[in-house]
C-alpha positions in Angstrom: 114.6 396.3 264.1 113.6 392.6 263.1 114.9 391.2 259.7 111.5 392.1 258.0 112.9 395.4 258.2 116.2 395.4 257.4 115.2 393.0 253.8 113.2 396.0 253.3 115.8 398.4 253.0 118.4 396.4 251.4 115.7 396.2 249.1 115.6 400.1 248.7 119.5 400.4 248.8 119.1 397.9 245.6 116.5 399.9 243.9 118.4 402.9 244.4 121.7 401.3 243.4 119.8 400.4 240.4 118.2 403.4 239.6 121.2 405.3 239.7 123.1 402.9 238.0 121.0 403.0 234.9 121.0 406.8 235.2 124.9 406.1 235.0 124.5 404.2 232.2 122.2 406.2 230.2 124.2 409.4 230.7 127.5 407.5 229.3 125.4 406.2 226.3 124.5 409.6 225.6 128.6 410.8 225.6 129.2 407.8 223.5 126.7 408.7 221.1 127.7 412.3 221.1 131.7 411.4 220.6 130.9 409.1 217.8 128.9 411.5 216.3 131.8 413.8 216.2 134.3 411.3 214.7 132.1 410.8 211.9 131.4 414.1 211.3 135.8 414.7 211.6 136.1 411.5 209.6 133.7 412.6 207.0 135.8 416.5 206.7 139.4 414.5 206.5 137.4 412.0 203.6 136.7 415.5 201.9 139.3 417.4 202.4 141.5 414.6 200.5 139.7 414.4 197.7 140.0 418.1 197.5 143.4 418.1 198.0 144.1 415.8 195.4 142.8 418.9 192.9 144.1 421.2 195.0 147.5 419.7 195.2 147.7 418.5 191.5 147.2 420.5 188.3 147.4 417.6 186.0 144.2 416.2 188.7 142.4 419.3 188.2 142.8 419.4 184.6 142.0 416.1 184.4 138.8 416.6 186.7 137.9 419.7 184.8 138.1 418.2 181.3 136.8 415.2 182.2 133.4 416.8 183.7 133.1 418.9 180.8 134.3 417.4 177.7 134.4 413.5 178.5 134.8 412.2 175.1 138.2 414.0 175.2 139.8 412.0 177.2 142.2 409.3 175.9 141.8 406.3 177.5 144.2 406.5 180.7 142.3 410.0 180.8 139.0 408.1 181.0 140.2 405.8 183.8 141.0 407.6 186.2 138.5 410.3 185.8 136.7 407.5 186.6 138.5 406.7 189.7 138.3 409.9 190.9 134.3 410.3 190.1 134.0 406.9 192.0 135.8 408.4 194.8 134.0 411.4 194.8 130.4 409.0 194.4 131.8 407.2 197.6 132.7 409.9 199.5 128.7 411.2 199.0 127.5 407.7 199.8 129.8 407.6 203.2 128.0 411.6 204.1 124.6 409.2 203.7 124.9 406.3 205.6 126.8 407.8 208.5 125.3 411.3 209.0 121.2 411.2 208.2 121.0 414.7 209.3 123.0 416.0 206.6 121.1 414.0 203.7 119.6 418.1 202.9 123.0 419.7 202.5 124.6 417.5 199.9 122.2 419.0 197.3 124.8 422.4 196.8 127.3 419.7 195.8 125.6 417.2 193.9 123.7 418.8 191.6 126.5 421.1 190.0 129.1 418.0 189.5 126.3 415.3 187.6 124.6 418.5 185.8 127.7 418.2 183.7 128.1 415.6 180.6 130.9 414.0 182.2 129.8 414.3 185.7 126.0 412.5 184.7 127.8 410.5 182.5 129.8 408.9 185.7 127.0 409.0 187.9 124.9 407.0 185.3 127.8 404.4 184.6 128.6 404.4 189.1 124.8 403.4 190.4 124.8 400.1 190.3 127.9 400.4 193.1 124.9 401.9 195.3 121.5 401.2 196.9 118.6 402.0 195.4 117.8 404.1 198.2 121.2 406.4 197.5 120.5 405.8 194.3 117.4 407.7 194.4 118.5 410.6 197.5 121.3 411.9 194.4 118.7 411.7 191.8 116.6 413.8 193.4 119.2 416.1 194.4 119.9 416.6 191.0 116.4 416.8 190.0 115.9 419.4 192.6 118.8 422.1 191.6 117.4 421.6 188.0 113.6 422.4 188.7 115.4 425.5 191.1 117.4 426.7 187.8 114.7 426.5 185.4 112.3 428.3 188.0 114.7 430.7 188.2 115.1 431.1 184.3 111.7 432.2 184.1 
């Protein structure tokens, strides 16, 4: 075997060592993707599941929450800030569900659209966009606009 030969297969150990090397690579890639995925998505239930609990957990929050989506000009003015808090929570909870998990985007609809069909739930949403982008901006509008063409298709 002269050294022509054996350059030639060091050459193909190397292109094999490559090869499977970015095979490795690829394959982690694809876990990472997959665990960080899941985080968000578990990140996302916790972010939700605290807001909720906040209702849940507190009369006065669900009163609050309650009167404030459907009678807004009731509230005093402590009333008024931190129904405002709490809608701005809510608004950034929604905007989190956008920006971290596209495939979602569809399914907020069921929970937009009942929230800022209210007085004090538009009301919040109206004084909250310009926290937002455009683009969010519009994906909630359209939600809304959505459920509302559903209902009045539905009315008639």
């Amino acid at each position: 075997m002269t050294i022509q030969d054996l350059g030639n297969i060091g050459e193909l150990v190397a292109a094999l060592a490559t090869v499977f090397t970015l095979a490795y690579l690829a394959l982690q890639i694809r876990l990472n993707t997959r665990a960080l995925d899941q985080a968000l998505e578990r990140g996302s239930v916790e972010d939700a599941g605290r807001w909720r609990d906040k209702v849940i957990q507190s009369q006065d929050v669900a009163n609050l929450y309650l009167k404030g989506l459907r009678e807004p000009e009731s509230l005093d003015q402590t009333e008024k800030f931190r129904f405002r808090m709490l809608m701005e929570e809510l608004f950034l909870h929604w905007h989190y569900e956008y920006k971290t998990r596209p495939h979602s985007r569809q399914g907020q609809a069921p929970f937009v659209a009942p929230v800022l069909s209210t007085p004090g739930g538009a009301q919040s949403w109206q004084r909250s966009k310009p926290l937002f982008s455009s683009e969010f901006i519009e994906h909630i509008d359209r939600a809304v606009n959505a459920k509302e063409a559903d209902r009045a298709a539905s009315a008639t």
